[in-house]
Structure formats: C-alpha cells, structure tokens
GUMILUM-669462 format. One record per residue (C-alpha): residue number from 1; residue in one letter; x negated, y, z negated. Coordinates in Angstrom, 2 decimals, always signed. Layout:
<sites>
{seq=NUM; type=A; u=X; v=Y; w=Z}
...
</sites>
This chain:
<sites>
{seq=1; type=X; u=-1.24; v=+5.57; w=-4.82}
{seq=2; type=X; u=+5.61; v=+0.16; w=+2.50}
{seq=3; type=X; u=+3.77; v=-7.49; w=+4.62}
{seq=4; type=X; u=+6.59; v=-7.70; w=+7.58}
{seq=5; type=X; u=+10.68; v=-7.44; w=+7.69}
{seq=6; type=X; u=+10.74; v=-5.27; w=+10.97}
{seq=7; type=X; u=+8.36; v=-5.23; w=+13.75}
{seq=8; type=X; u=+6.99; v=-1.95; w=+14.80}
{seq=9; type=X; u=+8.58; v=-0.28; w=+18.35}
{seq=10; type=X; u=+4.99; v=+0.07; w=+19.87}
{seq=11; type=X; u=+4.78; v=-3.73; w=+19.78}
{seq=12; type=X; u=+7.55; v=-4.71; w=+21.38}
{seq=13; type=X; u=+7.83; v=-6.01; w=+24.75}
{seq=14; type=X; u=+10.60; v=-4.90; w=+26.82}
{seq=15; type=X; u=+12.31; v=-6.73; w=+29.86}
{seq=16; type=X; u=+13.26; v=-3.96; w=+32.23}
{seq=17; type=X; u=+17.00; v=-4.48; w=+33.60}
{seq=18; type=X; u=+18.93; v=-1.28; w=+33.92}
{seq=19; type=X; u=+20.32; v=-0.04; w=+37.70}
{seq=20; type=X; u=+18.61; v=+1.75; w=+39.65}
{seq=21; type=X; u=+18.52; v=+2.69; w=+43.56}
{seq=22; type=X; u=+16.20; v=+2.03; w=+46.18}
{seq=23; type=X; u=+13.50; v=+4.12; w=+47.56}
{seq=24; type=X; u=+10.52; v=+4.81; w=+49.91}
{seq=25; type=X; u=+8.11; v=+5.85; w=+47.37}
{seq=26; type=X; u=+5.67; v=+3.29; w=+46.70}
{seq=27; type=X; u=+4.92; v=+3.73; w=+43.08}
{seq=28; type=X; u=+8.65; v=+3.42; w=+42.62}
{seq=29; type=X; u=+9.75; v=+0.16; w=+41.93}
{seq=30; type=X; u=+13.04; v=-1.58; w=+43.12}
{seq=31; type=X; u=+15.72; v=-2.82; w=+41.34}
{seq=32; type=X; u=+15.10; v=-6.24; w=+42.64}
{seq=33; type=X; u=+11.30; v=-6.00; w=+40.92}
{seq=34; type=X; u=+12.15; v=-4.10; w=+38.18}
{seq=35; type=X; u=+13.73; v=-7.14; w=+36.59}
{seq=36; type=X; u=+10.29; v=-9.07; w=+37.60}
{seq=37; type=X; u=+8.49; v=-6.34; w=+35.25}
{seq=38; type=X; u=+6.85; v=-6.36; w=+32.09}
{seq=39; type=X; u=+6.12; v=-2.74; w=+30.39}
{seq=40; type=X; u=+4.19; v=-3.00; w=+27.90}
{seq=41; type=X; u=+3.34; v=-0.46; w=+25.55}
{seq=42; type=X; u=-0.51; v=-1.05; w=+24.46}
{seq=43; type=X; u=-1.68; v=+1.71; w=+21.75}
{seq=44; type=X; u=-5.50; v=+0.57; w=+22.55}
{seq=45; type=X; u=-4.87; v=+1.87; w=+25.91}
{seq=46; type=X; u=-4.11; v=+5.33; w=+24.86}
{seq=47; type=X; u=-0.69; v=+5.31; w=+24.87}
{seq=48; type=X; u=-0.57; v=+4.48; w=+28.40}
{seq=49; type=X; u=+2.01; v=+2.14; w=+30.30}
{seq=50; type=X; u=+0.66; v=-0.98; w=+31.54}
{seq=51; type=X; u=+2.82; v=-2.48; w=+34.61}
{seq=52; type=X; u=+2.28; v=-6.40; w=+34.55}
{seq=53; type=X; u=+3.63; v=-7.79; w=+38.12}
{seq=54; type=X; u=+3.39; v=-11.55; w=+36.98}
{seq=55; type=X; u=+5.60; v=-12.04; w=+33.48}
{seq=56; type=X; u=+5.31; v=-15.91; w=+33.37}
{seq=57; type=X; u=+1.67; v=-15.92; w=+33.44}
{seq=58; type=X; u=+1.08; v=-12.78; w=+31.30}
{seq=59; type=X; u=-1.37; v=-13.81; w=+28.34}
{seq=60; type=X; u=-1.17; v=-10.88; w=+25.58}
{seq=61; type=X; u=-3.93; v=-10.13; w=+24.00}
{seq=62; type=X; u=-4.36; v=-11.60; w=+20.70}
{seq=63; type=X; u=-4.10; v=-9.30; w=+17.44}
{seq=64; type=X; u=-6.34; v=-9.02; w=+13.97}
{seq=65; type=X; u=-4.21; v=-9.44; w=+11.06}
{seq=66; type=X; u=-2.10; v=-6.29; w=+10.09}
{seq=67; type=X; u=-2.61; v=-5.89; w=+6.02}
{seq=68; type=X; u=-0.10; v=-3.73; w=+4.53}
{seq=69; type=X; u=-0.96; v=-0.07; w=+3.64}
{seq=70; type=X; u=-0.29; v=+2.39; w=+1.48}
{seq=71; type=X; u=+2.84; v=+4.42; w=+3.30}
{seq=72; type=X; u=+3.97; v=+7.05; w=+0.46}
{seq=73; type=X; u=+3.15; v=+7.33; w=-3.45}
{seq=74; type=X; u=+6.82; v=+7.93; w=-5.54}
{seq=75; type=X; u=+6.92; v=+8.75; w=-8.75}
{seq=76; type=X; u=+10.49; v=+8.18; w=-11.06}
{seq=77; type=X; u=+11.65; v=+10.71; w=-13.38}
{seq=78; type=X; u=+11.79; v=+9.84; w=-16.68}
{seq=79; type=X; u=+15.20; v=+11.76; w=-17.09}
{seq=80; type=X; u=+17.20; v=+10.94; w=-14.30}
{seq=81; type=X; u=+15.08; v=+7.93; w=-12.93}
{seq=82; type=X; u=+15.25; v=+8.90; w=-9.35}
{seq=83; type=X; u=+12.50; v=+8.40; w=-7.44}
{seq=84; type=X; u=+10.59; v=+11.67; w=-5.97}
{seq=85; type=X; u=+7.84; v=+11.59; w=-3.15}
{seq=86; type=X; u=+4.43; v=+12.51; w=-4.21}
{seq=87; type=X; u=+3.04; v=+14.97; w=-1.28}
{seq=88; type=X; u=-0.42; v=+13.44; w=-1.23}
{seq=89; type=X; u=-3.48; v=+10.86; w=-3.24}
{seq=90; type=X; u=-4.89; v=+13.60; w=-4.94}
{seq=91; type=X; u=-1.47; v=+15.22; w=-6.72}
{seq=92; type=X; u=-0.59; v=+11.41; w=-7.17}
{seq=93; type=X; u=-4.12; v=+10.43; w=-9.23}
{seq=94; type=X; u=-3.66; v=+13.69; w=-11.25}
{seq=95; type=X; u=+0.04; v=+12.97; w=-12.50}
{seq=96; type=X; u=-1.18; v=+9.21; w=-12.94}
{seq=97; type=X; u=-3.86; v=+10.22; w=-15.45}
{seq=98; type=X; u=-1.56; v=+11.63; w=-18.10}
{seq=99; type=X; u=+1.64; v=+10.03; w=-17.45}
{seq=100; type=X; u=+1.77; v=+8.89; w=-20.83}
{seq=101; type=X; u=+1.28; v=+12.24; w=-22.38}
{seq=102; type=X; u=+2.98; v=+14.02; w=-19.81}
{seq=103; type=X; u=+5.87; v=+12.06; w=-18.32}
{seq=104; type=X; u=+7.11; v=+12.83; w=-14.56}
{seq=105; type=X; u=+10.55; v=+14.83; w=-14.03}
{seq=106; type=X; u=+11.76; v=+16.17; w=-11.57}
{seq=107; type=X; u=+10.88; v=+20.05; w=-11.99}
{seq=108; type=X; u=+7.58; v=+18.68; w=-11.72}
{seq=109; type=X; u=+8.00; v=+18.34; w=-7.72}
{seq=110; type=X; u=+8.58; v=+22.53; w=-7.78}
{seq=111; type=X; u=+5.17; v=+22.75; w=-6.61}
{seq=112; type=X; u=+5.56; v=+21.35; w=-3.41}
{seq=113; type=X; u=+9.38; v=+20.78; w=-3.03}
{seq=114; type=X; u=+10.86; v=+23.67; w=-4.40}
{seq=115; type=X; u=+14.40; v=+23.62; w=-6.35}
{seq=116; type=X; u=+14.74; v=+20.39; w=-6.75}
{seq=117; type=X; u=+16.33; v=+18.82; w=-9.70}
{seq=118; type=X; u=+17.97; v=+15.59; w=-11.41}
{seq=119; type=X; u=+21.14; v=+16.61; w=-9.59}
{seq=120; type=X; u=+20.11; v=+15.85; w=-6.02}
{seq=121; type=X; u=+19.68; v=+13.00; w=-4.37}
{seq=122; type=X; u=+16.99; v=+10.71; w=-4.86}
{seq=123; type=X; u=+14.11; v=+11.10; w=-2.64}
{seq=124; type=X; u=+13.85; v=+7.46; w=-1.43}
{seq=125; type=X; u=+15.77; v=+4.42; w=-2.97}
{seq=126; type=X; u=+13.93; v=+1.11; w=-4.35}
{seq=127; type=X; u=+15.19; v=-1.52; w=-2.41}
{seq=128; type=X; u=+14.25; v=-4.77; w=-0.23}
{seq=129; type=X; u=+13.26; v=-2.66; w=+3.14}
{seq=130; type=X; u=+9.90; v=-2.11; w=+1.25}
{seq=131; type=X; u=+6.64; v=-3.75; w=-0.89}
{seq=132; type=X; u=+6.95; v=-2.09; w=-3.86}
{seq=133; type=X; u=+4.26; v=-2.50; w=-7.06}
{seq=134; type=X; u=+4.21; v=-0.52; w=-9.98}
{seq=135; type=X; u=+0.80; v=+1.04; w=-10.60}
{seq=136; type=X; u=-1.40; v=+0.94; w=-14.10}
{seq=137; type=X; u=-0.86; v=+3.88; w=-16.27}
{seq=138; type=X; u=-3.67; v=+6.81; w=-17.11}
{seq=139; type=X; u=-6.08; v=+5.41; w=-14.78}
{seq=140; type=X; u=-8.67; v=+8.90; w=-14.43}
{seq=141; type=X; u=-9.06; v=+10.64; w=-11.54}
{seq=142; type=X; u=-12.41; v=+9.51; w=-9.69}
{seq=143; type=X; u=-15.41; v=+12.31; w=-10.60}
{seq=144; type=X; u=-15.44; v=+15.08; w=-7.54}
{seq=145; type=X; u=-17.14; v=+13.42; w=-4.53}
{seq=146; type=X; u=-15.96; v=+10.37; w=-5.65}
{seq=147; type=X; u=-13.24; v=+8.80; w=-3.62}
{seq=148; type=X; u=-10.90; v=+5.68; w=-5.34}
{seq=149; type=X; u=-9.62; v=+3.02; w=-2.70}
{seq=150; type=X; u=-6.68; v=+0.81; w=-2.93}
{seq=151; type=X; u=-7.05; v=-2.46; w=-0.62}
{seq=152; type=X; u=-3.65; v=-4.48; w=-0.03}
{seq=153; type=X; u=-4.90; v=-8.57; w=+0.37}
{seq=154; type=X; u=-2.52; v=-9.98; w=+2.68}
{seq=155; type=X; u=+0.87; v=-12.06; w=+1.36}
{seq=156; type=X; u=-0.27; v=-15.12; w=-0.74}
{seq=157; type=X; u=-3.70; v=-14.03; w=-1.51}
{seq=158; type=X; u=-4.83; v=-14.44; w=-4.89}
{seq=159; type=X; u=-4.77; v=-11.07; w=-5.85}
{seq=160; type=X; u=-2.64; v=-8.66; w=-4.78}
{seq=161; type=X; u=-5.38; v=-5.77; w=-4.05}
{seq=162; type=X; u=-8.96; v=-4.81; w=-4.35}
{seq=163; type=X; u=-10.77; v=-1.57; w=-5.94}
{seq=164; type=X; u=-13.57; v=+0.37; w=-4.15}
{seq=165; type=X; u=-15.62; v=+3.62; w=-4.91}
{seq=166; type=X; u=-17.35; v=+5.53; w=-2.69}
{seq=167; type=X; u=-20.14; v=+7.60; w=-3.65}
{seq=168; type=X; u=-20.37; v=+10.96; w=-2.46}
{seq=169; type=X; u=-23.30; v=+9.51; w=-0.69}
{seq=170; type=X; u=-21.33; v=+6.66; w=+0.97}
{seq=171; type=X; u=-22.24; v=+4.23; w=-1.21}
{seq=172; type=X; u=-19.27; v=+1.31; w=-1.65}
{seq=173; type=X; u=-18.87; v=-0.12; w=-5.47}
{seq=174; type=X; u=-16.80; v=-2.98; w=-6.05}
{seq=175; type=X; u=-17.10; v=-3.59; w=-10.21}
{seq=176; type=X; u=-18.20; v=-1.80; w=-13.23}
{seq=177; type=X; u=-21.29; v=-3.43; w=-13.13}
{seq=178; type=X; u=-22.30; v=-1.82; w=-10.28}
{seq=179; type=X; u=-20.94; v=+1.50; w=-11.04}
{seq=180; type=X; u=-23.48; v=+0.67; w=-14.16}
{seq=181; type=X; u=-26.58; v=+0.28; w=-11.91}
{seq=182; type=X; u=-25.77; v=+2.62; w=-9.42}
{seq=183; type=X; u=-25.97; v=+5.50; w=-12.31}
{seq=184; type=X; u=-29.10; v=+4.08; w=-14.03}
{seq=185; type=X; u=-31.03; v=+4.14; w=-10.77}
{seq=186; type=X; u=-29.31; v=+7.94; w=-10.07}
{seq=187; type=X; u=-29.17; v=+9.61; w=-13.53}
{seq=188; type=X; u=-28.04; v=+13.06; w=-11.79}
{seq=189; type=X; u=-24.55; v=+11.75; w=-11.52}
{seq=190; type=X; u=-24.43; v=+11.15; w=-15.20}
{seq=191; type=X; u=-26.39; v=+14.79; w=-15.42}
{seq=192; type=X; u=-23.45; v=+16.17; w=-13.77}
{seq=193; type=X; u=-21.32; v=+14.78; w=-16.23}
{seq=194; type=X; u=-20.15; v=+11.25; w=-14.26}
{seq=195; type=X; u=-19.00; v=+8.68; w=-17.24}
{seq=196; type=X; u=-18.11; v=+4.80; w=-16.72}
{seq=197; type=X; u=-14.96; v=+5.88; w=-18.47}
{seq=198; type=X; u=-14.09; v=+7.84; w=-14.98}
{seq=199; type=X; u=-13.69; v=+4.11; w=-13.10}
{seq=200; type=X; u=-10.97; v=+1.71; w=-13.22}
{seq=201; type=X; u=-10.55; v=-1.60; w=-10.97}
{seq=202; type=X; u=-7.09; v=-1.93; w=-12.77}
{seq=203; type=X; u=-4.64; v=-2.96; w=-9.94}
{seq=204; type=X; u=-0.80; v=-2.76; w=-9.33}
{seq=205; type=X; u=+1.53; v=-5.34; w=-9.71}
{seq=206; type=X; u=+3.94; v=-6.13; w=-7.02}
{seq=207; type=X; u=+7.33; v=-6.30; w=-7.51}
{seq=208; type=X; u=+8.32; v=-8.57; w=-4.95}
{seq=209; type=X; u=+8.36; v=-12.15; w=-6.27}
{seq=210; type=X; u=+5.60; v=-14.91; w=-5.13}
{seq=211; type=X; u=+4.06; v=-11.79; w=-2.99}
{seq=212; type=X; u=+0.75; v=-13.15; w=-4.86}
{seq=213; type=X; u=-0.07; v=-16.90; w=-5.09}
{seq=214; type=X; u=+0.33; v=-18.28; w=-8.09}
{seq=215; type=X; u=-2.42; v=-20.80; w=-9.92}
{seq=216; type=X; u=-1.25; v=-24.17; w=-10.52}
{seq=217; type=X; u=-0.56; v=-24.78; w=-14.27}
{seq=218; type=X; u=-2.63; v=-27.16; w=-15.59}
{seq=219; type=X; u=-0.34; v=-29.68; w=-18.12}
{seq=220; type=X; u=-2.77; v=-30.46; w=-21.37}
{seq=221; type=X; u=-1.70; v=-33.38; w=-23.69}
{seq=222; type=X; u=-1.42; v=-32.39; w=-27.32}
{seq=223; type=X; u=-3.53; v=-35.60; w=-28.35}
{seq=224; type=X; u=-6.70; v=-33.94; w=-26.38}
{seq=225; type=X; u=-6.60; v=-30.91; w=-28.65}
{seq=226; type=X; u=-9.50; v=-30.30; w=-31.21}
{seq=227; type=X; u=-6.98; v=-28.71; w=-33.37}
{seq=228; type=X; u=-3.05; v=-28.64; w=-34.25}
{seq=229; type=X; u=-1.01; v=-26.49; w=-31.53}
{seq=230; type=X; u=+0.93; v=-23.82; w=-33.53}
{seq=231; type=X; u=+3.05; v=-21.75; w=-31.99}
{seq=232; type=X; u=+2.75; v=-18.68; w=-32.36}
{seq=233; type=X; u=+5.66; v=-15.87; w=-33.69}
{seq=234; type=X; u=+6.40; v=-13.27; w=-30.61}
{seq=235; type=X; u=+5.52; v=-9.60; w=-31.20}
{seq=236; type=X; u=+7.47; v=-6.97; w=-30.56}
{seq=237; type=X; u=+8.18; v=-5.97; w=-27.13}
{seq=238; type=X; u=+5.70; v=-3.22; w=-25.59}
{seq=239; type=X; u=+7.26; v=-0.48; w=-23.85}
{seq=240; type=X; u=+7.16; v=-0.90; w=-20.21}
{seq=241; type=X; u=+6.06; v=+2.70; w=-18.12}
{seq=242; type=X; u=+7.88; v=+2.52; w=-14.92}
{seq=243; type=X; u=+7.19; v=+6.15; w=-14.12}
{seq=244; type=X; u=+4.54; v=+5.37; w=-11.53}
{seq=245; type=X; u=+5.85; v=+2.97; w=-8.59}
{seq=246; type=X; u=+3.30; v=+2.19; w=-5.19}
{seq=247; type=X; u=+5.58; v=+2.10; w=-2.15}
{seq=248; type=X; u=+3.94; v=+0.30; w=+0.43}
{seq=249; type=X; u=+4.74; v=+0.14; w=+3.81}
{seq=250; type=X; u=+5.68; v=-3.30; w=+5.97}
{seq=251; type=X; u=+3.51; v=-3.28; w=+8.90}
</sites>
C-alpha cells in the first residue's frame, strides 16, 4: 500500500502583473486593473477562474485539514535494492503476502513493465521530498469482496494510521473483534471459506522521525519495585525485511 514540504499549484494564489495592451472589449481587463486582480484557481468551482475585483478585502474560504494519502506503493529488490513502482493495491497486497517466501526482484515487474532489470535505473529514489513507512510483512490479501483500507492520522497523532474493512455489503470493521461478530451473526462468509486469519490491523511504520508523537516516559524508582531489576542479556538481532516500503504523498 507521498504531511506538507510543497504546496500544491491549484492552491496558490497568483498576483497578476505581466504587460499587456489596452482594449475596448469589456471582459478584457487593463493593464492598470490587472495588477488590482486576484485569480484564483478554486477546484470546488469546477476548475473555473474566479476574478476577485477587491484583493485587500478578499476573505478565502477556509479549508478541512488535508491528511496525507497513499500516492504510489514501491517495492525494493532484494538484489539490487532499487526501488520499483507497484502498478496498483491489488498486485501490491499479493506480493506483500509472500514476501518472505518469495522476495521482490526486479524481473518480477515483467508483468507490467516489461524488460526491466537490476541494471536500469531505479524507479523512484527514497529521499526527503516524500513520507515514507515501511509496511508489515505477509499481511493476507483481504477475502474477495473484501476491501483493506489504509488511513494516514495527521503529523503528531498518536498513531501513525488506522485499519478498516469493508464488507462486500458495506459494512466498516475497525478490530478483530468485530470482524469476530460480524461472522458469527453471518456464518455464510465463513461458509464461503472467510477465516479471521484473512484480517490484519498491523500498520506501517514511518520512517520520518517524530512523524508520530511519542508517549512521555514515565521514570520509576528502583526502591518502588516488588522485585530486584535485572537486566536482561540482548538477543540476537532479527532480520529486518525492507522489501516492502509505503510512499506516501505530501499533500
């Protein structure tokens, strides 16, 4: 399965100021009140240009909060490491669900970018233009019908991003415990052969540091204890899969 660096060209507001000349024609406007224009590009309008005579007294209207959203699903090949688009969800949940057994390369991608190999060019880099978060490993594809959703909280929530199913008859199911009672009260999913082990609420993490808030640490003196603090010997390092890698866009 790119919160905000750049600000998108359809909300800017731009001063008119270039030359022009003169004319007759009343919807034409002067260079003299050209510079006294606002044109403002509003896509609520339909794409249409709005002409505001009066710039100093202009109030724009005032905008919901833009979450950030999904803008392309990569996936890095475990030969080369370069990163390679994923063409849509639905490839993207497949090769998620066995990356372990079945690592991403690049002559994967012949299905729907043909020739490719680890000796071109990397589809897209990994760099500070975007929100990146690397995604949880062999999460299954949702049952047919189903459809998995991936909610981005804002910058400085306390989670990064929330899980949804839909049902194929629009019904929205936020935890395991209700995918639980939604299949006891309609056994003909789990007729069909619809399993708990088919959902996942397992989220990515992003890689950009502080992105999610953090929860104060909460100091505990050692004389409180009911029992000696030993510390405890560190285990051996797991294995880290980067193969899978969320690139979401900055709104």
């Amino acid at each position: 399965m790119k919160p905000c660096s750049t600000i998108p060209r359809e909300n800017v507001i731009d001063v008119s100021s270039s030359d022009c000349s003169s004319t007759n024609d009343e919807n034409t406007l002067s260079c003299a009140d050209s510079q006294k224009q606002l044109v403002i590009y509003e896509p609520s309008n339909g794409g249409e240009i709005e002409v505001i005579p009066d710039p100093i007294s202009y109030k724009p209207q005032s905008f919901q909060r833009v979450l950030p959203s999904i803008g392309a699903f990569t996936a890095q090949c475990a030969n080369c490491f370069k990163w390679r688009l994923i063409p849509s969800l639905e490839k993207y949940q497949e090769i998620r669900e066995h990356i372990t057994k079945k690592p991403f390369v690049c002559e994967n991608a012949h299905e729907w970018h043909a020739d490719v190999s680890c000796s071109d060019p990397a589809d897209i880099e990994q760099d500070g233009s975007r929100l990146w978060a690397i995604d949880k490993p062999n999460i299954a594809q949702p049952p047919p019908g189903w459809q998995r959703e991936l909610r981005i909280r804002g910058e400085g929530s306390k989670k990064f991003a929330d899980v949804y199913y839909t049902s194929p008859t629009g019904v929205t199911l936020r935890s395991i415990p209700d995918i639980e009672k939604f299949l006891f009260k309609h056994p003909e999913y789990m007729e069909q052969g619809v399993t708990i082990s088919q959902f996942s609420f397992q989220i990515p993490k992003p890689l950009q540091e502080n992105y999610v808030r953090k929860r104060p640490s909460r100091a505990v003196s050692a004389d409180l204890l009911p029992y000696p603090l030993v510390k405890k010997a560190r285990s051996a390092p797991r294995n880290r899969i980067h193969n899978f890698d969320l690139m979401f866009r900055r709104m």
